[in-house]
N, C-alpha and C positions, 0 to 999 in steps of 0.2 A: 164737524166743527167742535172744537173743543170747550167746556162749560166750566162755568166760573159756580162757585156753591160758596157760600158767604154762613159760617156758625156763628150765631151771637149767643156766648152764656149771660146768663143772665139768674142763675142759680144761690146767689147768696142772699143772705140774713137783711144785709145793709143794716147791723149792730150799731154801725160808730155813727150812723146819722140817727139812732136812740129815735128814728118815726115806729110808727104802729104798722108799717107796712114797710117790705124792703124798699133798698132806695129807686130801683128799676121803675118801682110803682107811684114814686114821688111827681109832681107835675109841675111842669114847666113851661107858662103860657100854652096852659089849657088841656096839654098834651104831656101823657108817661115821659119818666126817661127813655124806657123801652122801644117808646111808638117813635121818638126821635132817634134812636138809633136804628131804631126798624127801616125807616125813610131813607138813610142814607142810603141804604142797597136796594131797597125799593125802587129810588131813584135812578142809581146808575143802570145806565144801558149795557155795561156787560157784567154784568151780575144775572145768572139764570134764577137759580134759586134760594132761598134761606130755609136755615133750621134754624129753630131756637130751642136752645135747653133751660129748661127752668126746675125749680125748686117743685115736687110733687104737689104740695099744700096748694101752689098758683098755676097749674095747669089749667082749671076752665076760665081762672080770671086771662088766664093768655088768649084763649082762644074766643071769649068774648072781644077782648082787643081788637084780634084779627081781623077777626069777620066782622066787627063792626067798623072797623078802618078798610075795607076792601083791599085788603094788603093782595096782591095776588102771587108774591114771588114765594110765598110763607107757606111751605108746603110739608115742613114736620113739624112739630111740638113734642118736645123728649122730655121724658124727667130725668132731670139732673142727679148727680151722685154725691159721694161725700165735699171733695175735694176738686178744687179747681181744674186738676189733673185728671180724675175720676169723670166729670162735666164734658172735658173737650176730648177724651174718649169715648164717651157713648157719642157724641154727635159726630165724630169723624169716623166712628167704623159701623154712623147707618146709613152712611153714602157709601152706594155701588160704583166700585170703579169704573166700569163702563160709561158708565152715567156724566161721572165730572175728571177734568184733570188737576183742575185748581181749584183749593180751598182757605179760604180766607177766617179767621177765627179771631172773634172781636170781642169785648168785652161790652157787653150792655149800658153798664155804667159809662161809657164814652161817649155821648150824645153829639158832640160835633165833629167827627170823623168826615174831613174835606172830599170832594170829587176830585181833586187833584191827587191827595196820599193817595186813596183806589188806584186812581189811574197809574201811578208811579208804583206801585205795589204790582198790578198786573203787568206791567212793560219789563221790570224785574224778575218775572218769573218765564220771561220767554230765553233767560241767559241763565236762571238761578232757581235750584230747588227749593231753596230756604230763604225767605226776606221776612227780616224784623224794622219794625219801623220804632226812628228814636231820633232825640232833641239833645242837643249839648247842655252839659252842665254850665248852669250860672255859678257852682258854690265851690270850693275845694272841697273834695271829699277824704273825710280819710279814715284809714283803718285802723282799729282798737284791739289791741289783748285781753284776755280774760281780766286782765288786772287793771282793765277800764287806760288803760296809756295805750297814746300812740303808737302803732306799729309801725304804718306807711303811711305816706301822703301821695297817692297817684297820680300823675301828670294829669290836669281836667282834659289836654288839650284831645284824648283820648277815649274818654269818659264819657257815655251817654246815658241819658234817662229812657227809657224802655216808654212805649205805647203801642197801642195796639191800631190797626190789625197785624196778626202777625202771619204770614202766608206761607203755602208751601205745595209742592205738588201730591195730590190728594197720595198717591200709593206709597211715598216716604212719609207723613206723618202715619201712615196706617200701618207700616211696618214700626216704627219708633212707637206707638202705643201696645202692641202687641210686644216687643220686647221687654220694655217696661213690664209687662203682666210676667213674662216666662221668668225676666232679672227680679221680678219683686223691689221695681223700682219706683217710690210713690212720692218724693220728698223733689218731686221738678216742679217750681214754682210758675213755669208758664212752658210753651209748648218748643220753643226755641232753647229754652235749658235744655232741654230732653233731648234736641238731636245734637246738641253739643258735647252731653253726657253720656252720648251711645257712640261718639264720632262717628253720625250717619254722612252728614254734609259739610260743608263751611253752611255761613249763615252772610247772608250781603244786607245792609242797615240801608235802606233810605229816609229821607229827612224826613222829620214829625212837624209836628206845628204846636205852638203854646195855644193853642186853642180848642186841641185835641184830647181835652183833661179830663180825666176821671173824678168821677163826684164819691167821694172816700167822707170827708166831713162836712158838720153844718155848711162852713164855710165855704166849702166849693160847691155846695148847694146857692150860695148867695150869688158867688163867681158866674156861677152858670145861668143863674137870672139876669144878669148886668151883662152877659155877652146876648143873649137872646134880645132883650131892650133897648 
């Protein structure tokens, strides 16, 4: 039977929420961001296991976490690397490929990641190496020249906003990470860049949710109290 491996980083500063602890560590009726993100795979019934990659400094506060939430699926704690790139390398090449065929790689900061996306994410991967999950743009987006003017104004109808998780079959991100190391390629801003940038695969989108928000400022620290309430 083939196994589903679920990487949550959860490696950054959390600078721009200016707390005294990253934002992963922030609480949200009573509970981490982390442990909320933890849960969603916790929960799902085809999720075998999780890593989490964290920041050196919060390695035991992690594993405090853990084991005081009887997490059971939470079977590595990794320390994180520089870069967000750097992060979802160490955790995807310390699963044995034997072991898993799908890997799903989530950002911590996403605390409400639906059992439905999961499931739409894993049904996706039994047609598709590569699935990125993402939401249509509300705004016209458009693109600037050095000299701050308009370049292009892109059709929205086209245009998505990026969320995670982003999934893929475990021994093509594991070759795309190792590439990247031999190309000295470090400037991919999520894991889906990278196989675009190596043309390992296509990449197939299924639908996100506005609900499925990343906590980046105060403000979506507030957002995310008023959807929990």
């Amino acid at each position: 039977m083939k196994k589903n491996l679920a990487i949550i980083l959860a490696g950054g500063s959390g600078s721009r929420i200016d707390g005294a602890l990253p934002k992963q560590f922030l609480l949200l009726e009573g509970k981490t961001i982390l442990q909320h993100s933890i849960e969603k795979f916790e929960n799902h019934p085809h999720i075998d296991h999780i890593f989490i990659v964290i920041h050196g400094d919060y390695i035991d506060r992690t594993r405090e976490i853990v084991h005081g939430s009887g997490y059971k699926k939470v079977v590595k704690i990794l320390k994180g690397g520089e870069t967000r790139q750097d992060s979802s390398r160490i955790g995807v090449t310390a699963a044995h490929p034997g072991d898993y065929e799908n890997v799903l790689i989530h950002d911590a900061a996403r605390p409400f990641v639906s059992k439905e996306i999961i499931d739409n994410i894993l049904s996706a991967l039994d047609t598709h190496s590569a699935v990125n999950v993402a939401v249509p743009s509300p705004d016209t987006v458009i693109e600037i020249d050095v000299g701050n003017f308009i370049k292009n104004v892109p059709d929205r109808n086209y245009l998505r906003r990026v969320q995670t998780p982003q999934a893929f079959k475990l021994d093509l991100i594991q070759k795309a990470h190792r590439l990247a190391l031999e190309n000295k390629i470090t400037d991919a801003t999520d894991d889906c860049s990278l196989i675009l940038k190596l043309n390992l695969a296509p990449v197939y989108v299924v639908e996100g949710s506005e609900r499925n928000i990343k906590i980046t400022y105060p403000l979506d620290l507030q957002l995310a109290k008023n959807i929990l309430s």
